[in-house]
VOFIFI-615966 format. One record per residue (C-alpha): residue number from 1; x, y, z; residue in three letters. Coordinates in nm, 2 decimals. Layout:
BEGIN
resi, x, y, z, resn
NUM, X, Y, Z, ALA
...
// end
This chain:
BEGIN
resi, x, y, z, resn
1, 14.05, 10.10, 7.44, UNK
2, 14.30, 9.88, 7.21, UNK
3, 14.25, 9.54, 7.09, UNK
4, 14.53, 9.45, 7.31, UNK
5, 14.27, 9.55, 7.61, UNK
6, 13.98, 9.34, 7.48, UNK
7, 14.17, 9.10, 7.45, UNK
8, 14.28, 9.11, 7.84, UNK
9, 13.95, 9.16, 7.93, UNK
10, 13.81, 8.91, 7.74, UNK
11, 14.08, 8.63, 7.93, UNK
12, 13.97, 8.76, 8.27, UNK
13, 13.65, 8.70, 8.17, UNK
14, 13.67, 8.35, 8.06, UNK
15, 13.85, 8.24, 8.37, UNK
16, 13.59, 8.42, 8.59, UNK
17, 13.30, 8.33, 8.43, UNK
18, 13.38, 7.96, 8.45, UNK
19, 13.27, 7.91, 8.81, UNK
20, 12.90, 7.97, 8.67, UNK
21, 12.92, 7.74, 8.39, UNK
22, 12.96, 7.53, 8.72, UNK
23, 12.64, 7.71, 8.91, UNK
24, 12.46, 7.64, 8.63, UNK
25, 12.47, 7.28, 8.57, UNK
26, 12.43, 7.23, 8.92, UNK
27, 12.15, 7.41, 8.93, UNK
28, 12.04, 7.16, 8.59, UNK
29, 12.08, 6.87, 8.81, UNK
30, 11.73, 6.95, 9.01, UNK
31, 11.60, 7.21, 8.79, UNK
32, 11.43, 7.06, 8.43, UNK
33, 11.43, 7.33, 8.18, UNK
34, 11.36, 7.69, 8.28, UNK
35, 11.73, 7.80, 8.10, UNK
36, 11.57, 8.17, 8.08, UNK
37, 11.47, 8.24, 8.42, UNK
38, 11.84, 8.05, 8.57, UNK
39, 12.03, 8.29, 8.31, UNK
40, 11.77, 8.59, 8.45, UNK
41, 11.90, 8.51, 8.79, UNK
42, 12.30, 8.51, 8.67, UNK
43, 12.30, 8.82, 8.52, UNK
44, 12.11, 8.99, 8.82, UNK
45, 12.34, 8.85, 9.06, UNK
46, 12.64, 8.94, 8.81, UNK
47, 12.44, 9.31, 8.81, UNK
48, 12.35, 9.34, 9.15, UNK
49, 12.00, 9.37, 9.08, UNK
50, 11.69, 9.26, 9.18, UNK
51, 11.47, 9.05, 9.01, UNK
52, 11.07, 8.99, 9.01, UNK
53, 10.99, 8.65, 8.88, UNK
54, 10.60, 8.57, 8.77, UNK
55, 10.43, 8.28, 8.71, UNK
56, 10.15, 8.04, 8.82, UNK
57, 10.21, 7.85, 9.11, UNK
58, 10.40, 7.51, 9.09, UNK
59, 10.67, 7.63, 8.80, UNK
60, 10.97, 7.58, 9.05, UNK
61, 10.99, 7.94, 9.11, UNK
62, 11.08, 7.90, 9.49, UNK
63, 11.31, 7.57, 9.47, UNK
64, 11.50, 7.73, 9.21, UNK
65, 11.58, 8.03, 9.41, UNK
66, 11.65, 7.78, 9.72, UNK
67, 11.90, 7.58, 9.53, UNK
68, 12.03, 7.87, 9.38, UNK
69, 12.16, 8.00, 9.70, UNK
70, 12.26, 7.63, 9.84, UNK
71, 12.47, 7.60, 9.53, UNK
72, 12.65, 7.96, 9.60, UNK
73, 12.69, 7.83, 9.97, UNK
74, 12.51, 8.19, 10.11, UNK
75, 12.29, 8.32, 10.37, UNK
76, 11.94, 8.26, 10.27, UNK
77, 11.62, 8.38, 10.39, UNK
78, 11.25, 8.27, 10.28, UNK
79, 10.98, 8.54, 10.37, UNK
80, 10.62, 8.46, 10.27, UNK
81, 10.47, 8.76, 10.26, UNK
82, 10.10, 8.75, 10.36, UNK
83, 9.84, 9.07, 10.46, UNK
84, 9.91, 9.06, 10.82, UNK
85, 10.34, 9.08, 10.77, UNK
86, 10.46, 9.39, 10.96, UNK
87, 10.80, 9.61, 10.86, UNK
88, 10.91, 9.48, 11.18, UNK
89, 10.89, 9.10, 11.09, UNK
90, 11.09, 9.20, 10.78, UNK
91, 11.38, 9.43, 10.92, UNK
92, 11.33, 9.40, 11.29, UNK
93, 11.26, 9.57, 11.56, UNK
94, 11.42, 9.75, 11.89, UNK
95, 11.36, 9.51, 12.22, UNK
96, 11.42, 9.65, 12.56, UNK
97, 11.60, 9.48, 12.82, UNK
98, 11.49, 9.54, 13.16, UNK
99, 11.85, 9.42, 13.29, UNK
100, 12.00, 9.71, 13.10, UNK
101, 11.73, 9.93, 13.10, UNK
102, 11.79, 10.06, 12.77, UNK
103, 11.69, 9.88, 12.43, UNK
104, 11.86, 9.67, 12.19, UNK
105, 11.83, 9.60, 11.80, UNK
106, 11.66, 9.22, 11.71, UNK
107, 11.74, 9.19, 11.32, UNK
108, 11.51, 9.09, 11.09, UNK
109, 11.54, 8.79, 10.80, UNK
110, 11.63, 9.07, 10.60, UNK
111, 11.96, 9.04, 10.70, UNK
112, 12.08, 8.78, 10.47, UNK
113, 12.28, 8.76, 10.10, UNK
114, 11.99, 8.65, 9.92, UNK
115, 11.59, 8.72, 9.99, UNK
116, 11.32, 8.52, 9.85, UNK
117, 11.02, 8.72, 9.86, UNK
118, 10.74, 8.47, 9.84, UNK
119, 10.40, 8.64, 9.67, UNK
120, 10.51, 8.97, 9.74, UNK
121, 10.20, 9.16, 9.60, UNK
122, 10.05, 9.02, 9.92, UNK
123, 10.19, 9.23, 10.14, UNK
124, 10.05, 9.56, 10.25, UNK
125, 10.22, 9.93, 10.19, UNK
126, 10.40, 9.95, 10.46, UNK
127, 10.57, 9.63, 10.40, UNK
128, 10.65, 9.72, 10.07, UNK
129, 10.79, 10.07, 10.17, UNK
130, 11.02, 9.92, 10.43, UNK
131, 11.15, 9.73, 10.13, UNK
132, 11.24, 10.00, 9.99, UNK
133, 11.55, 10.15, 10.17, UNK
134, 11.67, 9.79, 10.18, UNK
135, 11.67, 9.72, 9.82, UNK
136, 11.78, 10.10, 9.69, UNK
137, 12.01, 10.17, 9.97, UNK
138, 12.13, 9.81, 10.10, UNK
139, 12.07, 9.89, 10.44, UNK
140, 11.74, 9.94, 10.67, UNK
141, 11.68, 10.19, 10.94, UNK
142, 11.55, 10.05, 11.28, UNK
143, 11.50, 10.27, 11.58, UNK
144, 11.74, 10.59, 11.44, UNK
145, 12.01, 10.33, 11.38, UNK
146, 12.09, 10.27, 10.99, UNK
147, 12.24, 9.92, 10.95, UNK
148, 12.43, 9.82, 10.64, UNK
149, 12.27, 9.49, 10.49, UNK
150, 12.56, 9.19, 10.38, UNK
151, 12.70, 9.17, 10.03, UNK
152, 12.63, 9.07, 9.81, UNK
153, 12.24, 9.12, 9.91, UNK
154, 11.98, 9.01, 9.64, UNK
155, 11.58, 9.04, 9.66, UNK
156, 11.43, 8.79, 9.41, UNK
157, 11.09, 8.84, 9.46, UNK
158, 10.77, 8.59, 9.37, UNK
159, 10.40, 8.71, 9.24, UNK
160, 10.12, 8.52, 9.07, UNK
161, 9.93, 8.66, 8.82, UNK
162, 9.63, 8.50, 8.86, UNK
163, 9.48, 8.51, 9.24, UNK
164, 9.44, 8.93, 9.29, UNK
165, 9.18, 8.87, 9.59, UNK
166, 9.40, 8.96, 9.90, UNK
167, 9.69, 9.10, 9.74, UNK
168, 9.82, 9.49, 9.66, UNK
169, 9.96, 9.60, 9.34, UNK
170, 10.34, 9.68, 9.37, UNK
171, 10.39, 10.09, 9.34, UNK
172, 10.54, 10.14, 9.03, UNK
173, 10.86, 10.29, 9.29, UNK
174, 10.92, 10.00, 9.40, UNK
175, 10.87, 9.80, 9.07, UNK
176, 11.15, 10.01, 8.90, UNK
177, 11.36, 9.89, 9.15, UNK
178, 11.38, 9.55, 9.03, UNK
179, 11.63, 9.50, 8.75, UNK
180, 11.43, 9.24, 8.58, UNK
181, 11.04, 9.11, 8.54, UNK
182, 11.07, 8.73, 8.46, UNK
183, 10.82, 8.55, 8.30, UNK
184, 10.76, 8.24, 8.42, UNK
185, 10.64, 7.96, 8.15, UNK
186, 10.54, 7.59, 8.14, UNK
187, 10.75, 7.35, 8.09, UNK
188, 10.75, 7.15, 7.70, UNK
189, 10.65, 6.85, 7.70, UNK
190, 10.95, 6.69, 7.70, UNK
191, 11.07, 6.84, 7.96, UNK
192, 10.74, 6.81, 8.17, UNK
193, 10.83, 6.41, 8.11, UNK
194, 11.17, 6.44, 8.25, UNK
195, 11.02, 6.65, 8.54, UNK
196, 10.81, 6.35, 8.62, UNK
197, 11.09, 6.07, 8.60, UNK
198, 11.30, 6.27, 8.83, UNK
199, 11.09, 6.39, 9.08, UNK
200, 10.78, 6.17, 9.11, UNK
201, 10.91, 6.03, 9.41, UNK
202, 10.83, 6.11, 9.77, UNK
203, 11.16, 6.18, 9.88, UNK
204, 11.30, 6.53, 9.82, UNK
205, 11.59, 6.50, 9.57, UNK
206, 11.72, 6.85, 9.72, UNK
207, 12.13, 6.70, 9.69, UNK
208, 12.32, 7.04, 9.63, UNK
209, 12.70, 7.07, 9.59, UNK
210, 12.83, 7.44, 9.68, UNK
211, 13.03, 7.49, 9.35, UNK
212, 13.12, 7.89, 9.45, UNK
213, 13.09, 8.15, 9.76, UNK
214, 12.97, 8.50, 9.82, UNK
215, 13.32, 8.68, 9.74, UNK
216, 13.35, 8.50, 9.43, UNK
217, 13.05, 8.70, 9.31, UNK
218, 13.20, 9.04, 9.43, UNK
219, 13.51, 8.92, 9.24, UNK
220, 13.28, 8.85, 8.92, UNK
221, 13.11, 9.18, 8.96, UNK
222, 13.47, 9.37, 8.93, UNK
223, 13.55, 9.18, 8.58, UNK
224, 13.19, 9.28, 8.45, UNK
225, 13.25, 9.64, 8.49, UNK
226, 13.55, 9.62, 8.32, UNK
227, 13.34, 9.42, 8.00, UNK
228, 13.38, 9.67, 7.74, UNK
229, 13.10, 9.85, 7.58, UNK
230, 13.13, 10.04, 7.23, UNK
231, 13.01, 10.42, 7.19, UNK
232, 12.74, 10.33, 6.95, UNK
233, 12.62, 10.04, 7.11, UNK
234, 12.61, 10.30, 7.42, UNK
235, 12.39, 10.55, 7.20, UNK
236, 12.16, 10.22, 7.07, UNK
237, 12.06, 10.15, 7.45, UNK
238, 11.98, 10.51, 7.52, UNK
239, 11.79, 10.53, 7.18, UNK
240, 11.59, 10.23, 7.30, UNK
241, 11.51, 10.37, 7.60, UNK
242, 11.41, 10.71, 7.50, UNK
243, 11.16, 10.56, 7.23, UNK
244, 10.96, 10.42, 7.49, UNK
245, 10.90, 10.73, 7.61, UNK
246, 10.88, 10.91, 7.22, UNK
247, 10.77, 10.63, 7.02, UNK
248, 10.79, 10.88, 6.70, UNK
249, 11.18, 10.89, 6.72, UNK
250, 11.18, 10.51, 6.53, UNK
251, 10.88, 10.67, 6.32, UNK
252, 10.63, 10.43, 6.51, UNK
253, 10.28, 10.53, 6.62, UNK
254, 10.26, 10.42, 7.00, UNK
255, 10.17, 10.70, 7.16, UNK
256, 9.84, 10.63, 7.24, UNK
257, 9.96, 10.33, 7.37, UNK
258, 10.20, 10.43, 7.60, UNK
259, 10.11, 10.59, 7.92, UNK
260, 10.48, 10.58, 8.07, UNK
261, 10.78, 10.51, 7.92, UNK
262, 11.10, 10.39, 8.10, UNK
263, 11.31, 10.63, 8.39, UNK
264, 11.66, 10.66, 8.28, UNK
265, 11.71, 10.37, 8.58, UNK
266, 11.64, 10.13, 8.25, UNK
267, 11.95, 10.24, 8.08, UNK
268, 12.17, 10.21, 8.35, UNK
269, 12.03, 9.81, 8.42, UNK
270, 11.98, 9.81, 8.04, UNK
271, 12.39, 9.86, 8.01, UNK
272, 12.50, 9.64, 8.31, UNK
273, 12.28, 9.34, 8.19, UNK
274, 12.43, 9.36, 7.84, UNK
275, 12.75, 9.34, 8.01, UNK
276, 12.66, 9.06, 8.21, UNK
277, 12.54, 8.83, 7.95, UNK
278, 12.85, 8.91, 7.71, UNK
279, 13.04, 8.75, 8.08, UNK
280, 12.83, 8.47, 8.10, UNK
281, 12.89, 8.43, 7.73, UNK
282, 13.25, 8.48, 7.77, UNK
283, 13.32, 8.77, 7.57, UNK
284, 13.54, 9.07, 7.71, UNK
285, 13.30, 9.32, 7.52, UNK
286, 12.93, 9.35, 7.40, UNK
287, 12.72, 9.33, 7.12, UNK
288, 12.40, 9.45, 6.99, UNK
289, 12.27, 9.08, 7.09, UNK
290, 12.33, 9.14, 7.43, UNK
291, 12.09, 9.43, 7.49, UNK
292, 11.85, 9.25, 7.28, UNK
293, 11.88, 8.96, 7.54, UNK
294, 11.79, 9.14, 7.83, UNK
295, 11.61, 9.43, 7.69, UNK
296, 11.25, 9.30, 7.72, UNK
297, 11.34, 9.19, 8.06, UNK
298, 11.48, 9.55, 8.21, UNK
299, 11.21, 9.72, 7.98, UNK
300, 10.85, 9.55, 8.06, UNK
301, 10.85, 9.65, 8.40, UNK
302, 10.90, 9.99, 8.30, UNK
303, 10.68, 10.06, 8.01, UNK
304, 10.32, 10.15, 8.13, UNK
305, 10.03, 10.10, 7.85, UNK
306, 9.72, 10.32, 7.86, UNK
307, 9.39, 10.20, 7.89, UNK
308, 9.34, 10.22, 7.49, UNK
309, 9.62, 9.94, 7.47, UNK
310, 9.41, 9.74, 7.72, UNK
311, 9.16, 9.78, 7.52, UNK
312, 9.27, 9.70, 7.21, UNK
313, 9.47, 9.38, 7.39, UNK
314, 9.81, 9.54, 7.34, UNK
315, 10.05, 9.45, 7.67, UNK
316, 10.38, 9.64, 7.76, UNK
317, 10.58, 9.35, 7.58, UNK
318, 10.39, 9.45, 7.24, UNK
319, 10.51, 9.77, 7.28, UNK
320, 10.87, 9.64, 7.41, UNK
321, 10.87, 9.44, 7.10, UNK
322, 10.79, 9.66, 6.84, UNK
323, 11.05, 9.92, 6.99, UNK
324, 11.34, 9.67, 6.97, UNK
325, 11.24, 9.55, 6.57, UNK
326, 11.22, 9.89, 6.45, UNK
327, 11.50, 10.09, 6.66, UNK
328, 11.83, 10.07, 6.42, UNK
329, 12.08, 9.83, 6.53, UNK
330, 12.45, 9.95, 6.49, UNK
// end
């Protein structure tokens, strides 16, 4: 590719990238703070990827997620998932008709752009397989009928890491299907003020302006494939990747810490989440910086420590970490 085509690239992607400049400081209006997990949910919509966001309760997990898709003017469904959902509360179910005496397909809340999945570690195996199909394949299978979900179509699912009485760990299947693990923090103190000037108040300061639509994501999504990517930033990602599973490759000593390193699914969300925060950047190509960005994000998830790294306190974003300072950077 010639500088000529970066430089193209790089124009489309400036003018494309401005309407979420827009979705992001009207998403600031409500939100106070929380910059990382609003730029996690850009480049996963950017991405088309799911995203799992963690956190104790009360960090405006939920409302972000809810003006999120009032400020993208989509279809939005909220789905609290408890021990006693059903697949057929999720995807829906056949109904017969005795006028027709035949049966008839009742969609579920599934059937919208974007999916908040509220706690979804509460739901039972079932649940979580019916999930599945709709999240891999974008589409769900009720009855023998396969129906094609809308696009764009986005889970962004919730969990809390602290209440495990009544819930059910996520299969590591269906956790590799999420693009991203957020982590969820407190607020400074600063900002923790300027949460309570704005919304201690009993009315619900909700006041959303639609600032883009549906296709203009699709659009978006075209001029992020198109980002350019170098050969040896290519080979860095895949280097990355493969160290979690060979630790020795960087000449580091993590084997007894790792139980499981990343699928090559990592390097492909690894790639298209470098190339979507080099868009939301502006920039018609990426660097280095942008897999660094997203790297701990696409790789936590994926990166299982043994029970020797419990022991000895180590979590997967240790292991992440020490990966990323001692891979070589092109």
């Amino acid at each position: 590719m010639t500088q000529l085509d970066v430089k193209n690239i790089g124009n489309q992607v400036r003018s494309a990238s401005a309407p979420f400049d827009r979705l992001r400081d009207e998403i600031g209006k409500v939100i106070v703070g929380q910059t990382g997990m609003i730029k996690s949910l850009l480049v996963g919509i950017l991405s088309n990827g799911h995203i799992l966001l963690e956190g104790v309760p009360g960090l405006a997990k939920t409302r972000t997620v809810s003006i999120l898709a009032r400020a993208i003017q989509t279809q939005f469904q909220r789905l609290q998932f408890t021990p006693d959902l059903l697949p057929a509360d999720l995807i829906g179910t056949l109904i017969y008709e005795p006028q027709k005496g035949s049966f008839s397909i009742k969609r579920g809340p599934i059937f919208a752009n974007l999916i908040l999945a509220d706690e979804i570690n509460r739901a039972p195996a079932k649940v979580q397989s019916a999930l599945l199909e709709a999240m891999q394949e974008h589409q769900v299978t009720i009855g023998d009928e396969t129906l094609k979900l809308p696009e764009p179509f986005l889970v962004l699912a919730t969990q809390n890491p602290l209440e495990q009485e009544g819930t059910y760990p996520l299969p590591e299947a269906q956790v590799d299907r999420f693009m991203l693990k957020v982590l969820v923090d407190y607020p400074t103190p600063d900002e923790e003020r300027l949460i309570l000037d704005r919304m201690a108040t009993t009315s619900d300061r909700l006041d959303v302006t639609p600032v883009m639509a549906p296709g203009d994501i699709l659009r978006a999504r075209q001029v992020v494939d198109e980002i350019y990517i170098d050969d040896k930033i290519k080979d860095y990602i895949v280097n990355l990747v493969i160290t979690t599973r060979d630790p020795a490759r960087a000449n580091l000593n993590l084997r007894h810490l790792i139980q499981y390193g990343a699928s090559p699914r990592a390097t492909i969300m690894l790639t298209l989440g470098a190339k979507a925060n080099a868009f939301l950047a502006g920039r018609g190509f990426v660097t280095p910086q942008d897999v660094k960005d997203v790297a701990m994000e696409v790789l936590r998830h994926r990166v299982i420590v043994t029970y020797e790294a419990e022991a000895e306190e180590k979590t997967s974003d240790d292991v992440v970490r020490m990966i990323l300072d001692h891979v070589p950077v092109p």
